[in-house]
C-alpha positions in Angstrom: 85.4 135.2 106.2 88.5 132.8 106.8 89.5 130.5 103.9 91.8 128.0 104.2 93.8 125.7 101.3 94.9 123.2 103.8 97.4 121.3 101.5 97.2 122.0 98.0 99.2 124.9 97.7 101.3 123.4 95.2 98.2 123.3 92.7 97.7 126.9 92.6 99.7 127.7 89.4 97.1 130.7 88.5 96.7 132.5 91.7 93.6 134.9 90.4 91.4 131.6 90.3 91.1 132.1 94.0 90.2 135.8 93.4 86.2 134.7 94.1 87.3 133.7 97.0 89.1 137.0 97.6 86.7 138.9 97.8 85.0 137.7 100.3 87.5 137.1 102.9 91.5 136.3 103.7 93.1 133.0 102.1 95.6 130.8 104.1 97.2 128.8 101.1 99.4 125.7 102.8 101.2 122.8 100.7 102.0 119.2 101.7 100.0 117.0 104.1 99.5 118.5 107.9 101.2 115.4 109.9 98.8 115.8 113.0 95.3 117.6 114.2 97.9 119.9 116.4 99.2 121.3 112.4 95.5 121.1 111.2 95.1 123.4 114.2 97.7 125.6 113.2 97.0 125.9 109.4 93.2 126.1 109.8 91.9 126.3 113.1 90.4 129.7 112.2 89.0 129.2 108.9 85.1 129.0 108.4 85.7 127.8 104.7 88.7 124.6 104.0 89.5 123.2 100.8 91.6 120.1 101.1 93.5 117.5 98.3 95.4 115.0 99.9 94.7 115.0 103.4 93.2 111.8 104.7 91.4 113.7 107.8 90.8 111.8 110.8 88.5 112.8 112.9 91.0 114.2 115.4 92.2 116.4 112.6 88.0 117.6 112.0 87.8 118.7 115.8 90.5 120.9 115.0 88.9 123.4 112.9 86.4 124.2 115.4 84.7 127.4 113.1 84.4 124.9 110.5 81.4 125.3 107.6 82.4 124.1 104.7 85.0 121.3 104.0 85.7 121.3 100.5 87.8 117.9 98.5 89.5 119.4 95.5 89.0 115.9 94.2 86.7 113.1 93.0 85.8 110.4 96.1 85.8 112.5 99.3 84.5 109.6 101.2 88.1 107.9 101.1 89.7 111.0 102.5 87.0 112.2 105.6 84.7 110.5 107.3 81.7 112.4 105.9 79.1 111.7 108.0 80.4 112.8 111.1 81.6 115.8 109.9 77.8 116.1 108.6 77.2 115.9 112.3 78.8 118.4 113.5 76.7 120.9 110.8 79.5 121.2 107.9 78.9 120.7 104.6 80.9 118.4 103.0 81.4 118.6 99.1 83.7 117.2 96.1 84.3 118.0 92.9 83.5 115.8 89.6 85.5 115.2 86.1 88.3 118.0 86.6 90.9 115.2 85.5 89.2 113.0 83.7 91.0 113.1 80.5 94.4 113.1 82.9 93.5 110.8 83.8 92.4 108.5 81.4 95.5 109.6 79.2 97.5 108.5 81.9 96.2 104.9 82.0 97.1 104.8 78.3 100.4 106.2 79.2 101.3 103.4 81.6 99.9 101.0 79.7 102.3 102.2 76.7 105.2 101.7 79.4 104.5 98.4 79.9 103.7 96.7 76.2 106.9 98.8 75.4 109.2 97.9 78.6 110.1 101.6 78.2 111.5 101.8 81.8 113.8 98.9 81.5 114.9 100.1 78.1 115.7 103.6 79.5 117.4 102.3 82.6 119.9 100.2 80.1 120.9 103.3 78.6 121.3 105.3 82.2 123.4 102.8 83.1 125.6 102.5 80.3 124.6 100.2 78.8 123.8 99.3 75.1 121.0 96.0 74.2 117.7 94.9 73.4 117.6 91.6 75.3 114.5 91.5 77.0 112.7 94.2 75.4 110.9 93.1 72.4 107.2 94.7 73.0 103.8 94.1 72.5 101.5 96.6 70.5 98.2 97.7 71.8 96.6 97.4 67.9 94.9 94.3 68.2 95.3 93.8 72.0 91.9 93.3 74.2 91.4 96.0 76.6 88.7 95.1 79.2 88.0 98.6 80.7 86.3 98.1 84.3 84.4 100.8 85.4 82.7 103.1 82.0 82.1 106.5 84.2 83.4 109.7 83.0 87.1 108.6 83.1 86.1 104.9 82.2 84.0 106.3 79.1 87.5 108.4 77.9 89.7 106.0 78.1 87.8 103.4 75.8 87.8 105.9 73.4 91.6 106.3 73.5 92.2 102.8 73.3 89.8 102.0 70.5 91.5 105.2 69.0 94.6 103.1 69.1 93.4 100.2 67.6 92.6 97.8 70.5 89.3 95.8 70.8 87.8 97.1 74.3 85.2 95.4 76.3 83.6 96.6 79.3 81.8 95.8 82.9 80.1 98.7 84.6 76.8 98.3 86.9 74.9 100.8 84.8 76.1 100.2 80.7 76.9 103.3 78.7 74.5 103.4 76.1 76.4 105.7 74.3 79.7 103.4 74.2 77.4 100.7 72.8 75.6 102.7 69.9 78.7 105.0 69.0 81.9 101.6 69.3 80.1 98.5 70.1 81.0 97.8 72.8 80.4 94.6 74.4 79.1 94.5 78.3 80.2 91.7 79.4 80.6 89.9 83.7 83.9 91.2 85.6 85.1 87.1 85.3 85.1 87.4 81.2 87.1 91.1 81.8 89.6 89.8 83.3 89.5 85.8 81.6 89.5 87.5 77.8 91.2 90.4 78.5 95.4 91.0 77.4 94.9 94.6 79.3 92.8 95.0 82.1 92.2 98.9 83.6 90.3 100.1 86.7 88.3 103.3 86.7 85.5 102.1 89.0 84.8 104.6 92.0 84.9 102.5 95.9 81.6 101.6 97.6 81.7 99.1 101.0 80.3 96.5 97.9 83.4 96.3 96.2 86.5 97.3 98.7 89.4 94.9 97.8 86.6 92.9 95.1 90.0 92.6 92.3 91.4 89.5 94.6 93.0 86.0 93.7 89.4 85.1 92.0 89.8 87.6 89.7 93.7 87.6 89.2 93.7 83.9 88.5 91.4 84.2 85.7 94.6 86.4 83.9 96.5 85.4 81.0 100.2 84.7 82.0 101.3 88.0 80.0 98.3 90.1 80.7 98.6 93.5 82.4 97.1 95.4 84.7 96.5 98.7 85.3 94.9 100.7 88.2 94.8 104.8 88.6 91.5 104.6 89.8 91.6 103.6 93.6 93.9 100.9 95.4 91.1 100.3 97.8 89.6 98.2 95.0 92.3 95.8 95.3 93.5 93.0 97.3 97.3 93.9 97.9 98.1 90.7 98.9 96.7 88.8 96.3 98.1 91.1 93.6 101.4 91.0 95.2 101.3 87.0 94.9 100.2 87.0 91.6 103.2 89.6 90.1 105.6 88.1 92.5 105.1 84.6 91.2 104.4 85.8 87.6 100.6 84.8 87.1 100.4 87.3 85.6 102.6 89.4 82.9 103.1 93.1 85.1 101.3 95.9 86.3 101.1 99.5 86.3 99.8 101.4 89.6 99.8 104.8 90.3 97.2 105.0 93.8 97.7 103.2 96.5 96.3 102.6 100.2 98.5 104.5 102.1 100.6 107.8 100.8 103.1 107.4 100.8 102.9 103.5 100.0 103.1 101.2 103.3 105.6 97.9 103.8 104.0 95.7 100.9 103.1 98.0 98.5 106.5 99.6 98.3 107.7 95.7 98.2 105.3 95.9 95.2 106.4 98.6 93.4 109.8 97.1 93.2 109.3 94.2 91.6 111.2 94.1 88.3 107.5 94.0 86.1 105.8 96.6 88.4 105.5 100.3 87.3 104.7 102.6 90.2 103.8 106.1 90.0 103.5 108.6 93.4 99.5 109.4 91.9 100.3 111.6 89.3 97.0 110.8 87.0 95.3 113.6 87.6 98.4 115.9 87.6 98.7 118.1 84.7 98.1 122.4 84.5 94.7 121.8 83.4 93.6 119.7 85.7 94.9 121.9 88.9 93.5 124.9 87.1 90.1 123.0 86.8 90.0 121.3 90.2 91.0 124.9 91.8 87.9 126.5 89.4 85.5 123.6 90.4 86.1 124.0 94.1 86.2 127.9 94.0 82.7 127.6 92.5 81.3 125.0 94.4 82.2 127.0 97.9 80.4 129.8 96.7 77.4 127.9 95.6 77.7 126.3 99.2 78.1 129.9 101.0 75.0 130.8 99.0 73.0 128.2 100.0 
């Protein structure tokens, strides 16, 4: 059998973690994004078995692995990166892996928010440059902030915990409440307008459905304190660009902290975002840590074999 890692060569720190995979058949192991279905061709175009990570797959790209069985995402959210349903149609099974960064990821949202109530970028920049002052960077402390957490899933879930760790007072807005957030912390379940109306840090960890594509608009944004931040790793679809654009640009709000975004590398106006003096931008590194990749490459080792015996 013909395995293929189409693009996340880079990820495989621990080489034996493929060694399942091994014995069943010959790896291709690639790294970086395959610009066009002709590469896809080249890279995988004999493989029965393809695990992908950053890809977005066009359809093109799909027709070009023409032995294809199994298309594995080494990630969480496969539906943003292949249309799923028509590769369904042309008999391959299509799977994803869940929670192999969740606490990356949900440090990382701390992490970033720390940044920001800290203005540790502009503080290290003085110094790179020369330079010798605090003007500008008296900070906020998270202690005694209110953190609305949007989204309470397995990342959402870890990074109340962190923030209540560090003293904040967290309030949440998920469809389905976590019962155990309520009984163990407190916390209060409360509309999406009273996140972001109460809220001095607001943080996304909501997966995208066709319900809420681009539902964090000027609605939303308006509701913000003047000195509130915002902070997405979860999915840039969520957001209107525009909208949060206008409201950093014009400084409706305090500053934000974004590490996904809807192109990648970013298009026109979010790289005009991510240079505004009170944005933060990150090439999505969240999930990006040694045990993550280890996990994500264990995950999606076992969950091809699982699919191969099935």
């Amino acid at each position: 059998m013909k395995f293929c890692i189409l693009d996340a060569g880079q990820f495989v720190e621990k080489p034996e973690l493929l060694d399942p995979l091994r014995a069943l058949g010959d790896i291709d192991i690639y790294s970086g994004m395959p610009e066009s279905a002709a590469e896809v061709a080249r890279r995988a175009g004999e493989a029965e078995v393809v695990a992908f990570a950053v890809t977005q797959l066009t359809r093109e790209m799909v027709d070009a692995m023409p032995r294809l069985k199994v298309l594995q995402f080494m990630g969480t959210g496969m539906w943003n990166f292949v249309d799923v349903e028509y590769a369904q149609s042309k008999g391959i099974k299509v799977l994803n892996i869940e929670a192999y960064g969740s606490n990356a990821v949900a440090e990382f949202a701390v992490c970033l928010t720390a940044a920001l109530v800290r203005n540790v970028v502009p503080a290290v920049n003085i110094l790179k440059d020369g330079g010798w002052s605090t003007d500008g960077l008296n900070g906020r402390e998270i202690a005694g902030s209110t953190v609305g957490v949007v989204g309470t899933g397995a990342i959402g879930r870890l990074v109340v915990e962190k923030f209540i760790g560090l003293g904040a007072h967290v309030i949440a807005n998920d469809i389905f409440e976590s019962d155990y957030l309520k009984e163990k912390y407190g916390i209060e379940y409360v509309s999406l307008e009273e996140i972001f109306r109460r809220s001095d840090i607001v943080s996304l960890h909501m997966k995208v459905t066709k319900e809420n594509e681009k539902i964090i608009d000027k609605k939303y944004l308006s509701l913000m304190k003047k000195d509130a931040l915002f902070i997405n790793v979860a999915r840039a679809e969520l957001v209107n660009i525009e909208d949060l654009y206008d409201a950093l640009a014009n400084r409706r709000i305090g500053a934000a902290a974004i590490d996904v975004f809807t192109s990648e590398p970013p298009g026109e106006l979010e790289q005009k975002l991510v240079a505004l003096p009170n944005v933060i931008g990150t090439p999505h590194i969240g999930f990006y840590t040694e045990q993550s990749n280890d996990n994500s490459i264990r995950m999606s080792v076992s969950s091809i074999i699982k699919a191969l015996e099935g």
